[in-house]
C-alpha positions as CSV (number, residue, x, y, z in Angstrom):
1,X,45.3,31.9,-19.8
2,X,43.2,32.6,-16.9
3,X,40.3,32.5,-18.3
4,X,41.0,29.1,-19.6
5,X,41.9,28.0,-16.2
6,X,39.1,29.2,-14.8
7,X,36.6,27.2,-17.3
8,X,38.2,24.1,-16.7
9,X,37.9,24.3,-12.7
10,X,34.4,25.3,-13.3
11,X,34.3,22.1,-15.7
12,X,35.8,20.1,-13.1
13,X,33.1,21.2,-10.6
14,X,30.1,20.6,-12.7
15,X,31.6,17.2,-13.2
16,X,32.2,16.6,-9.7
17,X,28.3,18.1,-9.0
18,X,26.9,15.5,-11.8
19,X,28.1,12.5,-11.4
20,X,26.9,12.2,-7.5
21,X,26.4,8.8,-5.9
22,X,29.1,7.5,-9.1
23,X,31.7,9.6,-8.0
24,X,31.2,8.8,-4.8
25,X,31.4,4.8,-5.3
26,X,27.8,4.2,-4.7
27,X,24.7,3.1,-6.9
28,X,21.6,4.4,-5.5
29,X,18.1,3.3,-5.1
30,X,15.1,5.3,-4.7
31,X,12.2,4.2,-2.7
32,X,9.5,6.6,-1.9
33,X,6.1,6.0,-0.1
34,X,3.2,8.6,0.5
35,X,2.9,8.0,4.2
36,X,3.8,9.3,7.4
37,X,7.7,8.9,8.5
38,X,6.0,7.4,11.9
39,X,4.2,5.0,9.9
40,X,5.3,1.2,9.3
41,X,5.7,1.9,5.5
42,X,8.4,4.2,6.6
43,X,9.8,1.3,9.2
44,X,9.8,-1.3,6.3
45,X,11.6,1.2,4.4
46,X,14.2,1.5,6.7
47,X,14.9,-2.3,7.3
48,X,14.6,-3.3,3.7
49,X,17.5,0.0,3.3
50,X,19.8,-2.1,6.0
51,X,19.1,-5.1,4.5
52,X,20.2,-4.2,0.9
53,X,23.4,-1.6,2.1
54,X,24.5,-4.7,4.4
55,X,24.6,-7.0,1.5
56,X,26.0,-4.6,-1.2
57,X,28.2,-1.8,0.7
58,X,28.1,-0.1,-2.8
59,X,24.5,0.4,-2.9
60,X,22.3,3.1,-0.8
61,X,19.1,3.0,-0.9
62,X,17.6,6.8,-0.2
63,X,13.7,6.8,1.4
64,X,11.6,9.3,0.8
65,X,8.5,9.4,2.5
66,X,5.6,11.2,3.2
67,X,4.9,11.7,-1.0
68,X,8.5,13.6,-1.1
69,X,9.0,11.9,-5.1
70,X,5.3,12.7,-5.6
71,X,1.8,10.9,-4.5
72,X,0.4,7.9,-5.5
73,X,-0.5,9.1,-9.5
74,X,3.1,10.7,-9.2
75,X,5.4,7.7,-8.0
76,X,3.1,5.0,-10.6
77,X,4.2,7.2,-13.6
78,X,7.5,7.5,-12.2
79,X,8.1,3.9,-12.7
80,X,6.7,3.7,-15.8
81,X,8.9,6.4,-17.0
82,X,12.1,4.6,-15.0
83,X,12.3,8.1,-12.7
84,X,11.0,6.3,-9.6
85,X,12.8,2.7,-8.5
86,X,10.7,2.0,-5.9
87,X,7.5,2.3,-4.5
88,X,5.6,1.0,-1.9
89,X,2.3,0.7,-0.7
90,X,-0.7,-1.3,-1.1
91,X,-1.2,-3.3,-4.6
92,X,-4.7,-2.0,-5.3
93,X,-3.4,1.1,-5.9
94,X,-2.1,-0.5,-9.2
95,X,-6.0,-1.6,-9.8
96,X,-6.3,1.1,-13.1
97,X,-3.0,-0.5,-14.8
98,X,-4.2,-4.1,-15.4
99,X,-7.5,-5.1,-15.4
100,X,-6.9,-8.2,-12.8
101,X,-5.5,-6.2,-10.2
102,X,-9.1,-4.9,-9.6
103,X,-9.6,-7.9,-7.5
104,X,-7.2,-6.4,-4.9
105,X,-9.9,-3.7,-4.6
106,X,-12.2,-6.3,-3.2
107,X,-13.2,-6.9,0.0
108,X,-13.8,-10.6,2.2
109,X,-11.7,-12.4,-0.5
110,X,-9.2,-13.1,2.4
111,X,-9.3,-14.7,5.7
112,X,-5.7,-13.6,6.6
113,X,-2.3,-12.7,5.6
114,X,-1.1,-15.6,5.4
115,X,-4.2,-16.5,2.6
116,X,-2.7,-13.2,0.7
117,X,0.7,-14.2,0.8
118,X,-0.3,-17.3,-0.6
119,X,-2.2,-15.9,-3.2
120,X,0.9,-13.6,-3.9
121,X,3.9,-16.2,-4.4
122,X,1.0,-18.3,-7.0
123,X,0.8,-19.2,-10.3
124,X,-2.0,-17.0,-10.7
125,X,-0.5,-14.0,-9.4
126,X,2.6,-14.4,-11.1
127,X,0.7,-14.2,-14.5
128,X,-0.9,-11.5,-13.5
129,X,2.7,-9.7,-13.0
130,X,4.0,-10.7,-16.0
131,X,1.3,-8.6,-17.8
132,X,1.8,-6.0,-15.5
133,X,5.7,-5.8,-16.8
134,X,4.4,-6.1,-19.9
135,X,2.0,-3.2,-20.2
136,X,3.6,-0.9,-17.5
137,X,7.3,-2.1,-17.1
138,X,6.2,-2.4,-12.9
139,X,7.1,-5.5,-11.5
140,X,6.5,-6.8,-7.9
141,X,9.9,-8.0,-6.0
142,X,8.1,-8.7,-2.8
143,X,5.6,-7.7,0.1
144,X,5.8,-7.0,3.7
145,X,3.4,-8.0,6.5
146,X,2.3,-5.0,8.2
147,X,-1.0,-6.3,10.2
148,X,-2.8,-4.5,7.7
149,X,-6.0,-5.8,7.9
150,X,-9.0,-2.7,7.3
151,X,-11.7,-2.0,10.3
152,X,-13.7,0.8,10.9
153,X,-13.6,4.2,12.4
154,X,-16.8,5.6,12.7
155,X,-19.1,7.9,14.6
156,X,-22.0,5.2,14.3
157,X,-21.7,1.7,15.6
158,X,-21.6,-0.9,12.3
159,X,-22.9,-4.2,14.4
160,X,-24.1,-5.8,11.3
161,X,-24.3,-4.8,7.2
162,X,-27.6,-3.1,8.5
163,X,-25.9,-0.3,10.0
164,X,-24.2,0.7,7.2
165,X,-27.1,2.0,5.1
166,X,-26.6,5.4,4.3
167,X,-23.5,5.8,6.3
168,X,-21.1,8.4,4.7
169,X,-17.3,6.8,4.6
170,X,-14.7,8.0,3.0
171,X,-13.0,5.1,0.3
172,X,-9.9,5.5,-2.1
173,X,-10.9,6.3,-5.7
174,X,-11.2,2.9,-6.5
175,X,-14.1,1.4,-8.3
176,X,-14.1,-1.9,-6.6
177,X,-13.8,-0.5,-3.1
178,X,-16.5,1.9,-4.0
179,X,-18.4,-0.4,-5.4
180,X,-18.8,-2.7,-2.0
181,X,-19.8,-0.2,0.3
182,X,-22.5,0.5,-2.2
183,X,-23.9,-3.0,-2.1
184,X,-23.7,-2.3,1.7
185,X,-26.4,0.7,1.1
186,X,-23.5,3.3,2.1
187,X,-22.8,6.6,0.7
188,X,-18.8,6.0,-0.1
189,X,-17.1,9.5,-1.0
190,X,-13.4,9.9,-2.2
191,X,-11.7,12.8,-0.5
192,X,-7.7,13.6,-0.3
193,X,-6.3,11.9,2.8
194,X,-5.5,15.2,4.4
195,X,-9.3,16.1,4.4
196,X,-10.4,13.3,6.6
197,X,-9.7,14.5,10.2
198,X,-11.6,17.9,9.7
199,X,-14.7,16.2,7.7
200,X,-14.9,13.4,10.6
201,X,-14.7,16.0,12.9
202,X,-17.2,18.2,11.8
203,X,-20.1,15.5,10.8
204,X,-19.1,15.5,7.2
205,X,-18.4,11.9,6.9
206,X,-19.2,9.4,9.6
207,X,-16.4,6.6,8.8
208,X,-13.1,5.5,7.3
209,X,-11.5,2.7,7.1
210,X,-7.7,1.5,7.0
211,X,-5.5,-0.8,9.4
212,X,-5.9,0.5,13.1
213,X,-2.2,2.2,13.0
214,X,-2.4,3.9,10.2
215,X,-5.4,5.7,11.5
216,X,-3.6,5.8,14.6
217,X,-1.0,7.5,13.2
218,X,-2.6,9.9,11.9
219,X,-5.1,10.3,14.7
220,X,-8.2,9.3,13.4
221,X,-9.3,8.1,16.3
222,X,-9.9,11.7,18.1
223,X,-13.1,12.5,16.2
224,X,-14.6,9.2,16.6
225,X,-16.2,6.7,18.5
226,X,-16.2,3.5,17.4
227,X,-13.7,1.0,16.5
228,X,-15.5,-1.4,13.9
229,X,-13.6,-5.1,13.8
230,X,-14.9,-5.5,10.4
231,X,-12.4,-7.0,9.0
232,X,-12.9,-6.1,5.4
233,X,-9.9,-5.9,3.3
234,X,-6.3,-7.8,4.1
235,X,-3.2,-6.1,2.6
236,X,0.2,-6.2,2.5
237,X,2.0,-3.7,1.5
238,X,3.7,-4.6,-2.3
239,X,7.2,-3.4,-3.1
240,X,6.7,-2.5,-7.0
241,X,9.7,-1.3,-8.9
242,X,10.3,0.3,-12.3
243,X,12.1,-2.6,-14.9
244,X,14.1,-0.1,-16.1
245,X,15.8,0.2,-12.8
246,X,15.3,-3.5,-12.2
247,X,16.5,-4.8,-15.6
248,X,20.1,-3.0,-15.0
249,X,20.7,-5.4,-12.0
250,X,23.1,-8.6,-11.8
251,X,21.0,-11.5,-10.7
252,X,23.3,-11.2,-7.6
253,X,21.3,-7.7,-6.8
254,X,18.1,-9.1,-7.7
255,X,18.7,-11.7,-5.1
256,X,19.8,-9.3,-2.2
257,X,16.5,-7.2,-3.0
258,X,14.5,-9.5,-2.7
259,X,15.5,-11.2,0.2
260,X,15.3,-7.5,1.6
261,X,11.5,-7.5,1.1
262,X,11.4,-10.5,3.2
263,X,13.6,-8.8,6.1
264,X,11.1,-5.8,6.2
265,X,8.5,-8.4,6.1
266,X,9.6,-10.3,9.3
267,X,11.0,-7.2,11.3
268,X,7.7,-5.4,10.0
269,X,5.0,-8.3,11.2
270,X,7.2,-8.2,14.7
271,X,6.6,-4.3,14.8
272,X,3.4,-4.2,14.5
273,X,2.3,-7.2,16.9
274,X,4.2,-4.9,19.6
275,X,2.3,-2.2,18.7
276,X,-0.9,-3.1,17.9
277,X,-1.5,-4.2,21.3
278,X,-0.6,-0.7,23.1
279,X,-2.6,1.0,20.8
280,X,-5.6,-0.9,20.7
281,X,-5.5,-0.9,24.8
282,X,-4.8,3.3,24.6
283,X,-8.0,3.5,22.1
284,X,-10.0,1.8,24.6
285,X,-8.8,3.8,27.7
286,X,-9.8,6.5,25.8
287,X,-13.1,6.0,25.4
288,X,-13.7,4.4,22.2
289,X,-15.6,1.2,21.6
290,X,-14.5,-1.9,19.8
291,X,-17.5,-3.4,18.1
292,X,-17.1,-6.9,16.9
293,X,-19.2,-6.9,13.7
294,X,-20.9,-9.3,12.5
295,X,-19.3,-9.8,8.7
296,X,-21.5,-12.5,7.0
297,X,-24.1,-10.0,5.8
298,X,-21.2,-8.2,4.3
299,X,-19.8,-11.0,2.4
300,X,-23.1,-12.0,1.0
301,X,-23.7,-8.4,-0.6
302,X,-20.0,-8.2,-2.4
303,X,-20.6,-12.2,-3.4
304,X,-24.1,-11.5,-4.9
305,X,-22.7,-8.2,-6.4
306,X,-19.6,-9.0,-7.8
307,X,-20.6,-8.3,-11.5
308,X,-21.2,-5.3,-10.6
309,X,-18.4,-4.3,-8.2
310,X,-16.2,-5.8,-11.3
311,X,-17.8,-3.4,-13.5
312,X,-18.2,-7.1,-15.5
313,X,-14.9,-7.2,-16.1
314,X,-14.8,-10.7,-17.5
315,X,-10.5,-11.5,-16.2
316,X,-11.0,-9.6,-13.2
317,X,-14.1,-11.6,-12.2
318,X,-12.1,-15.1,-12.8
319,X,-9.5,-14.2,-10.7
320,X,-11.8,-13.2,-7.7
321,X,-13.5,-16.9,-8.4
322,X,-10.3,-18.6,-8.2
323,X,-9.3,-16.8,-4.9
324,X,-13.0,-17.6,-3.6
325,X,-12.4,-21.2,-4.5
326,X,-8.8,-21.3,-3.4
327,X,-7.7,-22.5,-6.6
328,X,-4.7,-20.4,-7.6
């Protein structure tokens, strides 16, 4: 008899342990990012997570950052698998799923954020996303303005596309991005984000680039000298999400998500303009000097190597014409 009562409160437990956030009253949401938890990734994260739990008092949305569900290879296969809900970070990092996405890869296709958001909420894009669902059940729900334009952090001055023969940056492993510097006549190298402080430090590479907070925040600036303004690649960061969690929402949730995206978007872009300012005037004060470079000879090589940067991809290649031409 005891021994019977003892399985079934150890039953009861177990069932108490495993069913969590139900038995608690909440559904739960998982968004992860690979960056810092000063970062603005990790400040989007946190408005979008008011935005939603104000709306729907029985959801919580849990943030992990700093890679905590895995890195970027990690969190992709996650939503493919329906183990991740959401990620967020830059769309090129989706550039292997679906051919088109390379174009996000690409640099001077933009003149601003507000020409990518444009781009974003087109006809053209929205294709592309439907393919994306199709092949790798990841859809986009949204994308925050975080001032993330890339510049250049470098031990060398970059005044013009001249100085950037044999210069050694660092670049994401991604073809496209590797394949611009290399029309520029640098010597791109991948290395793992947590290399980069020690190999600018030490002469190993000369430059990196990324938006000025991000290398900011993770001090980037101390090895170096120059701040490049080139200007190169506009982002915004894309909140992509598995269908498998997205498919067992009401249209109701769908709504309250997505208009979420757009409060981390507007609380983001007002974050980072009070920011960027300090930061930039604390780089200075510290020594470092803000180039303005001269882009056009930059533009010319990716336009006159696009083939090639494309890897000739025929789908890719339309897309970057239709951006070029602003017909999207």
């Amino acid at each position: 008899m005891k021994k019977t009562l003892l399985i079934v409160c150890l039953s009861l437990v177990l069932a108490i342990s495993f069913a969590g956030p139900s038995f608690a009253g909440k559904k739960v949401c998982k968004l992860g990012h690979v960056n810092s938890p000063a970062s603005i990734f990790q400040f989007g994260a946190l408005a979008f997570k008011e935005a939603v739990e104000k709306e729907l008092p029985d959801w919580e949305v849990e943030v992990y950052p700093a890679g905590q569900l895995g890195g970027t290879l990690a969190m992709i296969q996650g939503m493919t698998l329906g183990t991740v809900d959401i990620y967020t970070e830059f769309i090129s990092v989706l550039a292997d799923l679906v051919p088109e996405y390379k174009v996000f890869a690409v640099h001077y296709k933009f003149d601003s954020v507000d020409e990518y958001e444009k781009f974003m909420d087109s006809e053209t894009f929205a294709k592309m996303n439907e393919k994306m669902i199709k092949r790798n059940g990841i859809t986009n729900i949204g994308n925050m303005r975080a001032g993330s334009v890339y510049n250049h952090f470098s031990n060398k001055p970059m005044r013009s596309v001249a100085d950037a023969k044999g210069i050694i940056n660092r670049v994401a492993q991604m073809a496209p991005l590797v394949g611009c510097w290399k029309s520029y006549g640098a010597k791109p190298t991948s290395m793992d984000w947590g290399e980069i402080y020690t190999s600018l430090q030490t002469g190993v590479l000369d430059s990196v680039d990324n938006p000025i907070l991000d290398m900011y925040d993770e001090k980037f600036y101390e090895p170096i000298k120059y701040v490049n303004m080139t200007n190169n690649l506009y982002n915004m960061i894309s909140y992509n999400t598995s269908m498998a969690f997205w498919s067992r929402l009401s249209d109701k949730e769908k709504a309250v998500f997505k208009k979420a995206t757009k409060v981390a978007s507007e609380k983001g872009a007002v974050e980072v303009e009070k920011r960027l300012g300090g930061v930039i005037a604390e780089l200075k004060k510290s020594g470092k000097e803000f180039i303005e470079t001269d882009t056009s000879g930059f533009k010319k090589a990716v336009a006159e190597n696009i083939d090639t940067i494309l890897k000739g991809d025929k789908d890719a290649i339309a897309v970057y014409k239709k951006i070029m031409a602003k017909e999207y």
